[in-house]
MOPAC internal coordinates of N, CA, C and O (Angstrom, degrees):
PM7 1SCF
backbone

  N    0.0000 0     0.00 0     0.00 0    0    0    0
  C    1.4550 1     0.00 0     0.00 0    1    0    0
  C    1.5280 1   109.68 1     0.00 0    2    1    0
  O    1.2310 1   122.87 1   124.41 1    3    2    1
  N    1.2918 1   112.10 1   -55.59 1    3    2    1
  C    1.8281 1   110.95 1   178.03 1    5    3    2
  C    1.4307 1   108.09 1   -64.00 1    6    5    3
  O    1.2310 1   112.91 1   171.71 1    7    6    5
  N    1.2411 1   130.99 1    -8.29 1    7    6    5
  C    1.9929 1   113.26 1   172.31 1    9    7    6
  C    1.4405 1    90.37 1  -101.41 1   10    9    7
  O    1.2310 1   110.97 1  -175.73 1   11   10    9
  N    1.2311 1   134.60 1     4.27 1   11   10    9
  C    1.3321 1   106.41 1   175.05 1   13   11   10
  C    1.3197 1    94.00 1  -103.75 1   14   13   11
  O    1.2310 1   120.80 1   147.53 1   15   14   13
  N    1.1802 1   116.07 1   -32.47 1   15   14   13
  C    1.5604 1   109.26 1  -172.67 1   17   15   14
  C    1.8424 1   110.88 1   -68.80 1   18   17   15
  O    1.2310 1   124.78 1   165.93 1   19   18   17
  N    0.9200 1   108.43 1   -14.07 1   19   18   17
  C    1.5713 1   124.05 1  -176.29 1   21   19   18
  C    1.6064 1    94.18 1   -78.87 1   22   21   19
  O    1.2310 1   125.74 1   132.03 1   23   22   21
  N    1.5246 1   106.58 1   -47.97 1   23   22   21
  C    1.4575 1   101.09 1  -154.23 1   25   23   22
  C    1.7301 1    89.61 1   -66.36 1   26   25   23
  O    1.2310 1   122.13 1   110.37 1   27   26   25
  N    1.3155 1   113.53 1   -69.63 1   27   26   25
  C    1.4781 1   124.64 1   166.08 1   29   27   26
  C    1.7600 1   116.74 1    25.32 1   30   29   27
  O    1.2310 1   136.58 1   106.79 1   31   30   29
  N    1.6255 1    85.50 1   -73.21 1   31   30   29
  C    1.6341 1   105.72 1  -158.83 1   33   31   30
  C    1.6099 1    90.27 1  -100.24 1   34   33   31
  O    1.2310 1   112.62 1   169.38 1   35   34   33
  N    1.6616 1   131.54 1   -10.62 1   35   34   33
  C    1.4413 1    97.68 1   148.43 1   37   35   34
  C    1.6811 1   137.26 1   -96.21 1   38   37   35
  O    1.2310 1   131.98 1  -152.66 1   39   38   37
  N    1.1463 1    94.46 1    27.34 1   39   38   37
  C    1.7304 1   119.67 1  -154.46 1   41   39   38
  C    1.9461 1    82.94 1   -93.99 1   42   41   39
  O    1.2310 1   125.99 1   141.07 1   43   42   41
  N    1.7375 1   106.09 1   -38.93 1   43   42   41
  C    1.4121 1    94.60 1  -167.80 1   45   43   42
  C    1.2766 1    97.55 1  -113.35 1   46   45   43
  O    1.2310 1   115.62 1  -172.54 1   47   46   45
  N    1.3637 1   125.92 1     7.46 1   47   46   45
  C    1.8302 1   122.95 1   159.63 1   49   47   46
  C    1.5783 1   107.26 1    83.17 1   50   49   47
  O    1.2310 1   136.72 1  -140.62 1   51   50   49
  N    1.6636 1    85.22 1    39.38 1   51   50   49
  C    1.5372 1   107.06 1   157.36 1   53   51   50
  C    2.0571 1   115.12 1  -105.38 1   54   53   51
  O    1.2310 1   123.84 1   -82.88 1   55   54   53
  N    1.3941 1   110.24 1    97.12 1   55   54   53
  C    1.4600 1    85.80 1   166.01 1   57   55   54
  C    1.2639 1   142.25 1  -110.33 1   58   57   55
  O    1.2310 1   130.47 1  -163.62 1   59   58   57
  N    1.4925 1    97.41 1    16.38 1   59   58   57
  C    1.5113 1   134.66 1  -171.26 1   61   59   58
  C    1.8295 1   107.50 1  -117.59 1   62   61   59
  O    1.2310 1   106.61 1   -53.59 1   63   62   61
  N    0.6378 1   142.51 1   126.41 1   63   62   61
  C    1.4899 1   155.11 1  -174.95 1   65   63   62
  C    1.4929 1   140.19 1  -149.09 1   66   65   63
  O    1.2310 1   107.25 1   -52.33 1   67   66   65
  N    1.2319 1   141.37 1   127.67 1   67   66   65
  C    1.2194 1   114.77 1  -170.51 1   69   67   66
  C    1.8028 1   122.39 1   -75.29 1   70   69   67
  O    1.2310 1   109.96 1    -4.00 1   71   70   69
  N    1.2964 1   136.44 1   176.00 1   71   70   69
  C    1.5196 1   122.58 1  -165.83 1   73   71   70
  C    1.5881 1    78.76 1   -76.27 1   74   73   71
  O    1.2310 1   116.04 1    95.10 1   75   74   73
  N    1.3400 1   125.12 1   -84.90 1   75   74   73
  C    1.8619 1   128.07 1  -160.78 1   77   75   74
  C    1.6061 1    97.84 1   -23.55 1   78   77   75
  O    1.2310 1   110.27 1   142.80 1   79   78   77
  N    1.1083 1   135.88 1   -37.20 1   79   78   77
  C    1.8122 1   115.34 1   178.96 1   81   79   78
  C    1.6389 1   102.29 1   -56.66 1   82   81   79
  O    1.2310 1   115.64 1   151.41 1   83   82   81
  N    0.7871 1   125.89 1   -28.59 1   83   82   81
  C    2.0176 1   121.34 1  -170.00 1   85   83   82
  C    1.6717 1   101.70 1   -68.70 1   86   85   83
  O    1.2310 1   126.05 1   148.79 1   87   86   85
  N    1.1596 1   105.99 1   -31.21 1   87   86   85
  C    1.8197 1   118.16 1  -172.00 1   89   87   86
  C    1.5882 1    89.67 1   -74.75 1   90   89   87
  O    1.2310 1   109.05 1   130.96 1   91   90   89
  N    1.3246 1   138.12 1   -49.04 1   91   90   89
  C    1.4876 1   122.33 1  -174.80 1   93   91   90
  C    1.3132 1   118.20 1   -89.67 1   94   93   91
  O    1.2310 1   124.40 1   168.30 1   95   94   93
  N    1.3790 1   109.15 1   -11.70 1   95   94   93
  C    1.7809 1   118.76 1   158.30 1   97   95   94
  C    1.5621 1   114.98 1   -56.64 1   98   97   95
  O    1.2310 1   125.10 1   123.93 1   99   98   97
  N    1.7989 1   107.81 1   -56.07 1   99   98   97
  C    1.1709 1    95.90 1  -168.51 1  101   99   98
  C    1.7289 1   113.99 1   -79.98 1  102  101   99
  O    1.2310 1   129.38 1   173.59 1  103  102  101
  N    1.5105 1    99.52 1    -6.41 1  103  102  101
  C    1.6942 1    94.53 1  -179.46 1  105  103  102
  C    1.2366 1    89.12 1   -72.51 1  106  105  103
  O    1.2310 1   100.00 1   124.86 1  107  106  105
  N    1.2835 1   153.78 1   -55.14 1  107  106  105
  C    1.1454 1   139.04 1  -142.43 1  109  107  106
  C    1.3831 1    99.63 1   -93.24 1  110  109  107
  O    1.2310 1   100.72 1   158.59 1  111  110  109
  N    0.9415 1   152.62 1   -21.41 1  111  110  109
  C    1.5535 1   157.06 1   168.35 1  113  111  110
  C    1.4164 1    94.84 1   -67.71 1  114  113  111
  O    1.2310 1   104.80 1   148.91 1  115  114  113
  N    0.8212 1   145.71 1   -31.09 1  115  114  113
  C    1.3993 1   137.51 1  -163.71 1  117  115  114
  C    1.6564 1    98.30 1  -106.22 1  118  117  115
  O    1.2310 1   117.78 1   134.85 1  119  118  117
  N    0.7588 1   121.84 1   -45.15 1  119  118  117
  C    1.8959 1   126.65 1   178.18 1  121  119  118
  C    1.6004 1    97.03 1   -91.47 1  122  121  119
  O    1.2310 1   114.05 1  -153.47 1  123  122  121
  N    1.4166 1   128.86 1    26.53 1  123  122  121
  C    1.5493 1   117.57 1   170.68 1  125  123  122
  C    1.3846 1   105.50 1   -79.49 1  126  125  123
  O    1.2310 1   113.44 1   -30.39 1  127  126  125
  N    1.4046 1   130.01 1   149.61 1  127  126  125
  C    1.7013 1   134.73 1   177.83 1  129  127  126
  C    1.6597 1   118.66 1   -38.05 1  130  129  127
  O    1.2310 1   129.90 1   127.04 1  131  130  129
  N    1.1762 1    98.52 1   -52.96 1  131  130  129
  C    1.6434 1   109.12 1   179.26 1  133  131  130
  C    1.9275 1   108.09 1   -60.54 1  134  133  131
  O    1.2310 1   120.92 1   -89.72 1  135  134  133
  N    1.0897 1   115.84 1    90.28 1  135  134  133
  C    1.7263 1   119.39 1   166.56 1  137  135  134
  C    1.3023 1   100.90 1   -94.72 1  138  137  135
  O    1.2310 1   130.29 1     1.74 1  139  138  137
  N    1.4606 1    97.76 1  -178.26 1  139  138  137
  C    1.3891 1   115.04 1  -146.28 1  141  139  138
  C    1.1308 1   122.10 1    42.91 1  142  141  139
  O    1.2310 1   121.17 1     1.35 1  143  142  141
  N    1.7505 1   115.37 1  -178.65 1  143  142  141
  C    1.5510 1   122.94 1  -153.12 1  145  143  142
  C    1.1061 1   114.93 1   -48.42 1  146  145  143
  O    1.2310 1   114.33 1   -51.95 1  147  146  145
  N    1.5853 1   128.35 1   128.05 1  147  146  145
  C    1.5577 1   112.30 1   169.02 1  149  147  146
  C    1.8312 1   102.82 1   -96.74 1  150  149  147
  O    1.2310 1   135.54 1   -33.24 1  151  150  149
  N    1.4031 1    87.54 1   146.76 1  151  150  149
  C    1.5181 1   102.25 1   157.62 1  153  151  150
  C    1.0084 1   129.48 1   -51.92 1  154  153  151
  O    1.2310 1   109.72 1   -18.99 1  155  154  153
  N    1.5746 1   136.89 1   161.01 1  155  154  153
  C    1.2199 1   139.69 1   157.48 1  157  155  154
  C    1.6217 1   125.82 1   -55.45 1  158  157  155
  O    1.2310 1   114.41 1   -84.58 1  159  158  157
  N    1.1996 1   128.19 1    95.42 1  159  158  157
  C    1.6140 1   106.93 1  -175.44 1  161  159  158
  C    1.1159 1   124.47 1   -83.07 1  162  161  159
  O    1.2310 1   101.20 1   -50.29 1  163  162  161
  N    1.1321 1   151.82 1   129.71 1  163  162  161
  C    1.5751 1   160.27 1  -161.59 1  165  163  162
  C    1.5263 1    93.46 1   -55.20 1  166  165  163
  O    1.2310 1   113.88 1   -29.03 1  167  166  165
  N    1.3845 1   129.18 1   150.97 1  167  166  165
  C    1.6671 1   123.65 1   167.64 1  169  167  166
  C    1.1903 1   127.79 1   -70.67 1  170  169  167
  O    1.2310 1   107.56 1   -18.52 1  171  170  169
  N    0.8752 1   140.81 1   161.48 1  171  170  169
  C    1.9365 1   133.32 1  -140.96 1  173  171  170
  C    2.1653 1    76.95 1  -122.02 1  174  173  171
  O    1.2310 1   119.63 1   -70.95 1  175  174  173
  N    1.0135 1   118.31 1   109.05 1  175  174  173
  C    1.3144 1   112.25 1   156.10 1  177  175  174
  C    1.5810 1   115.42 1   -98.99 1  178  177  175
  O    1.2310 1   124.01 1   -35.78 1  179  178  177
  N    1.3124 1   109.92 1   144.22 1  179  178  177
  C    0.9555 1   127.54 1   178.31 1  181  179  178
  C    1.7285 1   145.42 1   -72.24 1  182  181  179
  O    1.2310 1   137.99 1   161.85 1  183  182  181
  N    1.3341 1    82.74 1   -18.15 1  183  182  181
  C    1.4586 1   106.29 1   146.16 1  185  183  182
  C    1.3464 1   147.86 1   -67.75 1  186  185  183
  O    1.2310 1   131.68 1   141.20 1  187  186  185
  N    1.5073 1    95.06 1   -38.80 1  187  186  185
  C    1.5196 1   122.91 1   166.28 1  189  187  186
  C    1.7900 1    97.16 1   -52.24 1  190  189  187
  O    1.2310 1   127.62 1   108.09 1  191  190  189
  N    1.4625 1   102.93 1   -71.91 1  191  190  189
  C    1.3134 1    98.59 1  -158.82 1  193  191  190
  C    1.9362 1   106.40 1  -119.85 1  194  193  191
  O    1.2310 1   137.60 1   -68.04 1  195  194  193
  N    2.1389 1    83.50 1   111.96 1  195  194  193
  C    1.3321 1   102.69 1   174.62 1  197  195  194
  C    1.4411 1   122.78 1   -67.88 1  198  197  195
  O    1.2310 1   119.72 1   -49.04 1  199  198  197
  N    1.2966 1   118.15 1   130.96 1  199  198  197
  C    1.6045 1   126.33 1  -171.34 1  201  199  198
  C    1.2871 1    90.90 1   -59.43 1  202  201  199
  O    1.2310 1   126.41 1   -10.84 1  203  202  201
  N    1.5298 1   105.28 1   169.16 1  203  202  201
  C    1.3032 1   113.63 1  -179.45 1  205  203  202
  C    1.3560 1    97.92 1   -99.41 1  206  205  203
  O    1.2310 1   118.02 1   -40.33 1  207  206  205
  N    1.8719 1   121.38 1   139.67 1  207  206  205
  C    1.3296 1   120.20 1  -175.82 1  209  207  206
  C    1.8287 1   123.50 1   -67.43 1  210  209  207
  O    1.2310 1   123.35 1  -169.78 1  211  210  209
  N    1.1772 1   111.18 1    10.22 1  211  210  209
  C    1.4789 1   125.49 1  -162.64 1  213  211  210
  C    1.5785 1    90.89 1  -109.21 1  214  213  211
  O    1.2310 1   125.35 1   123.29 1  215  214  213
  N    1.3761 1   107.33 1   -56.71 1  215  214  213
  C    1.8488 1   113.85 1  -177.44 1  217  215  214
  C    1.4077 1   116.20 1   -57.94 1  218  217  215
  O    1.2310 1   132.73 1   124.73 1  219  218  217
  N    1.8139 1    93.01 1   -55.27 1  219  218  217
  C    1.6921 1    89.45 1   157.12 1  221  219  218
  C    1.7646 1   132.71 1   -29.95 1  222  221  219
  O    1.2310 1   128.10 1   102.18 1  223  222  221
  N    1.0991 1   102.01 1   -77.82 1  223  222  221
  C    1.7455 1   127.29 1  -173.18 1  225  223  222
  C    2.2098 1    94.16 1   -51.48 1  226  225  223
  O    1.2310 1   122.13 1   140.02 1  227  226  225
  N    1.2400 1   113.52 1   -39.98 1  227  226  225
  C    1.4456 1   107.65 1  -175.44 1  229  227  226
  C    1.5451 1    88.21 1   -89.54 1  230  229  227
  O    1.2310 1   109.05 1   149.61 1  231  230  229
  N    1.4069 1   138.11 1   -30.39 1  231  230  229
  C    1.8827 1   105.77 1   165.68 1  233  231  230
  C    0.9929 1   114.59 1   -73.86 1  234  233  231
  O    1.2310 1   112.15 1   154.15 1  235  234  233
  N    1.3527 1   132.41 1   -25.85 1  235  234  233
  C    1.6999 1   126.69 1  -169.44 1  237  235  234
  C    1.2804 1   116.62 1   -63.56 1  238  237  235
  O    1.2310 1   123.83 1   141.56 1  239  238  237
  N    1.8393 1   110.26 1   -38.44 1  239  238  237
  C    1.4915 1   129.80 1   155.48 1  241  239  238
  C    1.8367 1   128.22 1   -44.39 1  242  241  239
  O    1.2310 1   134.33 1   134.56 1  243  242  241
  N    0.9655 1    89.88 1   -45.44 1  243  242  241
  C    1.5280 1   114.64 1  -169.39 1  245  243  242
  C    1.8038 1    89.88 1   -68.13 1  246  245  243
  O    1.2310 1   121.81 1   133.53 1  247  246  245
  N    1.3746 1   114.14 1   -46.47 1  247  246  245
  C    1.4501 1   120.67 1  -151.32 1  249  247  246
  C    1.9136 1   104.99 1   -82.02 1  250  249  247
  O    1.2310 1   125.37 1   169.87 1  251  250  249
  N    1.4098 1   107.29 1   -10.13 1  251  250  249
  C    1.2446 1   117.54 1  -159.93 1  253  251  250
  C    1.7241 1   100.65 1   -86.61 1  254  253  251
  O    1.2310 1   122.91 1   166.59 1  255  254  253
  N    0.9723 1   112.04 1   -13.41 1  255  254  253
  C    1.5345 1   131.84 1  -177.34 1  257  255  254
  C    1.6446 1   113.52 1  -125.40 1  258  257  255
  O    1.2310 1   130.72 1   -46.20 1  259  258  257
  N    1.6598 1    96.92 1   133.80 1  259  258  257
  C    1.6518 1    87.93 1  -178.45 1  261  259  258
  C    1.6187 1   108.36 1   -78.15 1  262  261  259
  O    1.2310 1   117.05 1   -26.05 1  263  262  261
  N    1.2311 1   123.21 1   153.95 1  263  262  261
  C    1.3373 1   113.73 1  -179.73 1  265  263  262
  C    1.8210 1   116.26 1   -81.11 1  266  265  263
  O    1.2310 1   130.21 1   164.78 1  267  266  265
  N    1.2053 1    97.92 1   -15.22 1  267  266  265
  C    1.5395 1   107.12 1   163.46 1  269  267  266
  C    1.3718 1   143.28 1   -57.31 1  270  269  267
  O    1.2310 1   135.92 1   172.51 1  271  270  269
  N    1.4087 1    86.78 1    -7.49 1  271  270  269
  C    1.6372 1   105.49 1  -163.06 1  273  271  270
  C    1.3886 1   103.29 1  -130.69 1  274  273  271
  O    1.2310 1   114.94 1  -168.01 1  275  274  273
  N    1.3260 1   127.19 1    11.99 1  275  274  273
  C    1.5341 1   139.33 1   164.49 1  277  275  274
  C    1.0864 1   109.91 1   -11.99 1  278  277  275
  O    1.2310 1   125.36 1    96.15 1  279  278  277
  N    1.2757 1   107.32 1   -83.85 1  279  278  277
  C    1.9558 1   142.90 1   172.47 1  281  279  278
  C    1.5377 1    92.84 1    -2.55 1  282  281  279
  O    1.2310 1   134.94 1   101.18 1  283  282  281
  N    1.3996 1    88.69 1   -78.82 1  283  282  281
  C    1.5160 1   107.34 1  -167.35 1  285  283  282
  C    0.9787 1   124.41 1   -21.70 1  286  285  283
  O    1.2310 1   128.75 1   101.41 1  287  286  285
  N    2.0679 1   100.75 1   -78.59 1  287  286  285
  C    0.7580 1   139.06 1  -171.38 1  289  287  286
  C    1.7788 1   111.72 1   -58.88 1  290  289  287
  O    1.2310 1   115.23 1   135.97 1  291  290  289
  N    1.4876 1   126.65 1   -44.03 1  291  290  289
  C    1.1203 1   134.04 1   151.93 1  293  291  290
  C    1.9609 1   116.56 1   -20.44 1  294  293  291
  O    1.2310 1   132.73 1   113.99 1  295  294  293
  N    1.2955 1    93.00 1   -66.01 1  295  294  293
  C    1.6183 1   110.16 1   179.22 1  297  295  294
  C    1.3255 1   133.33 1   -38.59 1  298  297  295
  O    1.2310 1   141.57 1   110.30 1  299  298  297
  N    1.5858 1    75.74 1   -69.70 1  299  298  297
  C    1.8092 1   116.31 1   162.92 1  301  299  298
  C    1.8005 1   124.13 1   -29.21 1  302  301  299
  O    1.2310 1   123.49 1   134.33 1  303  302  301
  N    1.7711 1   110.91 1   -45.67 1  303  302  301
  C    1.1181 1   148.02 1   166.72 1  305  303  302
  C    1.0450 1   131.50 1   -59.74 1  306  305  303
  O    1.2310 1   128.06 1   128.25 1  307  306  305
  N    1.3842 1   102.08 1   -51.75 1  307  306  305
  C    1.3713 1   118.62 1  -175.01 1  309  307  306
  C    1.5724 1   104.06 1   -76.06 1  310  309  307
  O    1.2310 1   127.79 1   133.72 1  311  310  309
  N    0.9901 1   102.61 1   -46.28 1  311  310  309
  C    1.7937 1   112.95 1  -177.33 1  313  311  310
  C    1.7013 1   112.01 1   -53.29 1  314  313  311
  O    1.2310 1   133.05 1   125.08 1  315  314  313
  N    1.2777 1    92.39 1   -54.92 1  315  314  313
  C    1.5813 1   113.53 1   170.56 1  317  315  314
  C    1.5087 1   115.98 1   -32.47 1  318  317  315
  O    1.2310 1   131.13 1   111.70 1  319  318  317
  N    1.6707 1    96.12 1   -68.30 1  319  318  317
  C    1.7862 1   109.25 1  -166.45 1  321  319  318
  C    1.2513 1    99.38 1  -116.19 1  322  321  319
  O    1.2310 1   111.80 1   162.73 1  323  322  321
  N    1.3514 1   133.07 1   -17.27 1  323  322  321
  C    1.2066 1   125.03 1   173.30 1  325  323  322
  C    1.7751 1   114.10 1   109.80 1  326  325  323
  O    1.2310 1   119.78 1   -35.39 1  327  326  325
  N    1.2065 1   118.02 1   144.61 1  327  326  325
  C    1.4054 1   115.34 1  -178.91 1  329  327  326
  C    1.8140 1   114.73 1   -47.60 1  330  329  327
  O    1.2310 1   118.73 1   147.82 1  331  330  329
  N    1.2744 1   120.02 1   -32.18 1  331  330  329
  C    1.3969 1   122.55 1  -166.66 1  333  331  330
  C    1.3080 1   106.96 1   -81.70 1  334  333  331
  O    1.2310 1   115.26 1   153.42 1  335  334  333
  N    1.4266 1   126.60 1   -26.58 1  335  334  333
  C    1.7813 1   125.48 1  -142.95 1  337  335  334
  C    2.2177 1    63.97 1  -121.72 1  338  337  335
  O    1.2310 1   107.71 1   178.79 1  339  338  337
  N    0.7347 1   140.54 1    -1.21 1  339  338  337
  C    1.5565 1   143.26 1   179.11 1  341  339  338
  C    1.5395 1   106.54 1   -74.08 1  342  341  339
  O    1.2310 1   128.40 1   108.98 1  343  342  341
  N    1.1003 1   101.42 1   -71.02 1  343  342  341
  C    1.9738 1   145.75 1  -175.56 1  345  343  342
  C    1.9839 1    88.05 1   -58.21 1  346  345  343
  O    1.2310 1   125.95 1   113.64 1  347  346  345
  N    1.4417 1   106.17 1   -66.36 1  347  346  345
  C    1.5234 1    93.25 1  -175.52 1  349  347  346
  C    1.7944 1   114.71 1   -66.95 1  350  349  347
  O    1.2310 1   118.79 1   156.28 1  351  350  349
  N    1.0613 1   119.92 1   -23.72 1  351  350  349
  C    1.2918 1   116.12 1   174.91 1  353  351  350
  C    1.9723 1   124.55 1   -65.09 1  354  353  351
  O    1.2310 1   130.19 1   140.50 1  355  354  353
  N    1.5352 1    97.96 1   -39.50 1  355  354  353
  C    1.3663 1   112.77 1   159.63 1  357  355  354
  C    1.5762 1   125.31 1   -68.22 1  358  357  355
  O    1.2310 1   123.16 1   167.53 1  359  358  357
  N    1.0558 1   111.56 1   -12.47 1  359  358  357
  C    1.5303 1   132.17 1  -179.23 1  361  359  358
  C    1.4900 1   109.84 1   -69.02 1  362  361  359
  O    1.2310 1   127.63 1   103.43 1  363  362  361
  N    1.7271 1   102.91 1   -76.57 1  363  362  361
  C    0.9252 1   129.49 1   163.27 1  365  363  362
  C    1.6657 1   120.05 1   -31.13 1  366  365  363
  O    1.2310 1   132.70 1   106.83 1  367  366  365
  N    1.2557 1    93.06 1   -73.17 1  367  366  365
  C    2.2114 1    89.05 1   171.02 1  369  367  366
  C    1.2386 1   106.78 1   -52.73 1  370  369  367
  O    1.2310 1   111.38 1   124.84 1  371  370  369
  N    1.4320 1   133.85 1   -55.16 1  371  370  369
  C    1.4791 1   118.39 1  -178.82 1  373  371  370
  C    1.5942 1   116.86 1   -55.65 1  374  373  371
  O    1.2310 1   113.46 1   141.26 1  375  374  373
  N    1.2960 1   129.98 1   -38.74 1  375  374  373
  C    1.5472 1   133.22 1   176.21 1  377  375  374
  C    2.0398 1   105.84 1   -62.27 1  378  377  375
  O    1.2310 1   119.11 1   134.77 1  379  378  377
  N    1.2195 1   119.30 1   -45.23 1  379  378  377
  C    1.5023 1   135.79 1  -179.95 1  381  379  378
  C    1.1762 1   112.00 1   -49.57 1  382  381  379
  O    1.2310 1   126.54 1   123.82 1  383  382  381
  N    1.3352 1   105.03 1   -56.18 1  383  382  381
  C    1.5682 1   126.63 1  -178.61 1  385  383  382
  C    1.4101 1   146.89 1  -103.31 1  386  385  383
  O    1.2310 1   136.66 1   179.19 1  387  386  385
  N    1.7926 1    85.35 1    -0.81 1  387  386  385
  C    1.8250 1    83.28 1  -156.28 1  389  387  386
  C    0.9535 1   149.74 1   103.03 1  390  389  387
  O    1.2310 1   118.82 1   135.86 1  391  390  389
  N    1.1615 1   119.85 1   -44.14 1  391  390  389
  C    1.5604 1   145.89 1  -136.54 1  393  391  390
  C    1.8208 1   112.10 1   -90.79 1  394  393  391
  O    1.2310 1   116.42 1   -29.98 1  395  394  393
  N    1.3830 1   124.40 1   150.02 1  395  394  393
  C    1.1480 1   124.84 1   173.43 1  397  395  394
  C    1.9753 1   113.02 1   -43.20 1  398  397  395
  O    1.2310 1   112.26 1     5.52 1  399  398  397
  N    0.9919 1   132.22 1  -174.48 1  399  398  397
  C    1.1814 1   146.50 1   139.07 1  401  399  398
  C    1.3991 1   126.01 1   -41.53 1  402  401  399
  O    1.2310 1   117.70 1   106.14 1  403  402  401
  N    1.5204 1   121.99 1   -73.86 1  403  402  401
  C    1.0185 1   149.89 1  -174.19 1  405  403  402
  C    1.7661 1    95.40 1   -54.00 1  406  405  403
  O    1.2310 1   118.20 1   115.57 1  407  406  405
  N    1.3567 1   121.04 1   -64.43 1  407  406  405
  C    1.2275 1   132.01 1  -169.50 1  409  407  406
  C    1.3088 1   105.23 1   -48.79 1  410  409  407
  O    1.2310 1   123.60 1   135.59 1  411  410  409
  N    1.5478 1   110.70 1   -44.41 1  411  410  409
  C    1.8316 1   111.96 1  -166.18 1  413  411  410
  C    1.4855 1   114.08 1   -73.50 1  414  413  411
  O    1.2310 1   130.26 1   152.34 1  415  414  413
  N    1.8509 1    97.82 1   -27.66 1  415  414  413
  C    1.6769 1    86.36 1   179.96 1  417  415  414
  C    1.1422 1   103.98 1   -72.08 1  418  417  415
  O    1.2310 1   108.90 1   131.24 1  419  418  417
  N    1.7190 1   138.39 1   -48.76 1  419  418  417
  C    1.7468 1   121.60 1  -176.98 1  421  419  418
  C    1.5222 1    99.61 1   -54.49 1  422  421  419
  O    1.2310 1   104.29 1   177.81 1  423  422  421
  N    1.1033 1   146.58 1    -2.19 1  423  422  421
  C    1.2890 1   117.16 1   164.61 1  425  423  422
  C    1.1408 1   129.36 1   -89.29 1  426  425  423
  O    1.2310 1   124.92 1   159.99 1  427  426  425
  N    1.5628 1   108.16 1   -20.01 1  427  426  425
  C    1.8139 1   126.75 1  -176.63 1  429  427  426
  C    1.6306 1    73.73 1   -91.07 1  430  429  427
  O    1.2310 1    94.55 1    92.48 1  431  430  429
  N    0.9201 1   161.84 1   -87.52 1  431  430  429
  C    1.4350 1   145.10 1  -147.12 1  433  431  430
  C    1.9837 1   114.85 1   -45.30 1  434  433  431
  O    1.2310 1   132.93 1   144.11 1  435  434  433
  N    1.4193 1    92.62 1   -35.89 1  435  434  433
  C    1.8225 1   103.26 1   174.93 1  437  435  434
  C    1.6688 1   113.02 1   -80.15 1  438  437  435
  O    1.2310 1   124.87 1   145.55 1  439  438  437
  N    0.9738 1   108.26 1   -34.45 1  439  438  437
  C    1.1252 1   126.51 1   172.13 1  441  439  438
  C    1.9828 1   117.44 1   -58.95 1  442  441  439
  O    1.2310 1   126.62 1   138.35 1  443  442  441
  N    1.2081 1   104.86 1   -41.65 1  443  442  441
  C    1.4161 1   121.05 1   171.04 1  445  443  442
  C    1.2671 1   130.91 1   -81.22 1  446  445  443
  O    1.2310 1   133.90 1   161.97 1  447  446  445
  N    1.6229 1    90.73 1   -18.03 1  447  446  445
  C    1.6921 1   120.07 1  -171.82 1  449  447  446
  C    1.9707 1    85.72 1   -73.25 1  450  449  447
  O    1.2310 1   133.38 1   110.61 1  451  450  449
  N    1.5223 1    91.75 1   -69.39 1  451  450  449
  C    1.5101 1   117.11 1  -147.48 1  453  451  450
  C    1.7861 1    92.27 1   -46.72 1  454  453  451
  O    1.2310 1   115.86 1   139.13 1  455  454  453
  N    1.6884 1   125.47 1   -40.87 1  455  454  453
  C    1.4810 1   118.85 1  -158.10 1  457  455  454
  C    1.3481 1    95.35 1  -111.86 1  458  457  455
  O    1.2310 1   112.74 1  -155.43 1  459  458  457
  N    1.5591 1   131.32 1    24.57 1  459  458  457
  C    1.6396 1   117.76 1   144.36 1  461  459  458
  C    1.1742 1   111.29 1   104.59 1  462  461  459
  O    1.2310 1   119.89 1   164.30 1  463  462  461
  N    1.8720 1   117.81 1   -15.70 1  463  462  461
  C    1.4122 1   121.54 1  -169.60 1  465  463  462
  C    2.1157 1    92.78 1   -68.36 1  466  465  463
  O    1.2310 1   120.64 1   118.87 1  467  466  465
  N    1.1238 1   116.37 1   -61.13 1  467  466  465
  C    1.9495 1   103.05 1   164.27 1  469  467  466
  C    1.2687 1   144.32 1  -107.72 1  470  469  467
  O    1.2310 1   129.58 1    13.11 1  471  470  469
  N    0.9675 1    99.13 1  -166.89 1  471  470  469
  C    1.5830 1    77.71 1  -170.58 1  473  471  470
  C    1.7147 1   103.40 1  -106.46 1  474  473  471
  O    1.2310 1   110.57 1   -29.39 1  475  474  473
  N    1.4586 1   135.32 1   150.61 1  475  474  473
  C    1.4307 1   123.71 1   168.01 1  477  475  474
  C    1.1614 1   141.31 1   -44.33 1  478  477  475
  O    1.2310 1   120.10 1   180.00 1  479  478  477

C-alpha cells in the first residue's frame, strides 16, 4: 500500500504530503472496482512519464495556496475584485484547463497568492 501510495502522489508531482491523505488512499484503494487479487504493478517512475506542461503550471498554482484556507481566501478575493471579476477568473481556469470547478478556484486562489493580490 505505501509504494503505491508513494507512487500515487509522485505520479502527480506531489512528494510532500500530509500522513491523513494515506487514510483516503487506502479507503479508496481498497473500495477500487477491480476486487480480488491484485497483481504486482511495476513502479511508476517518473521519468518515464513526463507531466504534462499545462497540468504542471495548474498544480504549481493550486500549490501556491493552502487548500485549507479556501474560505478565506475565496472572501478575501471577492472583496478585493468583487464577486463578478471572482466568477470570471474561475471560469477562465476551468475553460484553459479543463478542470473541475473546485480545482479552478484553488488555482485562482494560488494564482492571487503567487502575484501579491493575498496573502497565504
Amino acid at each position: 500500500i505505501w509504494d503505491r501510495f508513494l507512487a500515487f502522489n509522485l505520479a502527480r508531482g506531489n512528494d510532500k504530503v500530509p500522513a491523513g491523505f494515506l487514510l483516503g488512499f487506502m479507503r479508496r484503494w481498497r473500495t477500487s472496482p477491480s476486487t480480488g487479487i491484485r497483481p504486482e504493478a511495476a513502479p511508476i517512475s517518473t521519468s518515464e512519464q513526463a507531466p504534462d506542461p499545462r497540468q504542471r503550471e495548474l498544480h504549481d498554482q493550486i500549490k501556491a495556496a493552502p487548500s485549507g484556507n479556501r474560505q478565506f481566501h475565496a472572501s478575501d478575493l471577492c472583496r478585493l475584485i468583487g464577486p463578478a471579476a471572482y466568477e470570471a477568473r474561475v471560469l477562465d481556469v476551468i475553460q484553459r484547463f479543463g478542470c473541475p470547478r473546485f480545482t479552478a478556484t484553488l488555482a485562482v486562489h494560488g494564482r492571487a497568492v503567487m502575484s501579491g493580490e493575498i496573502s497565504r
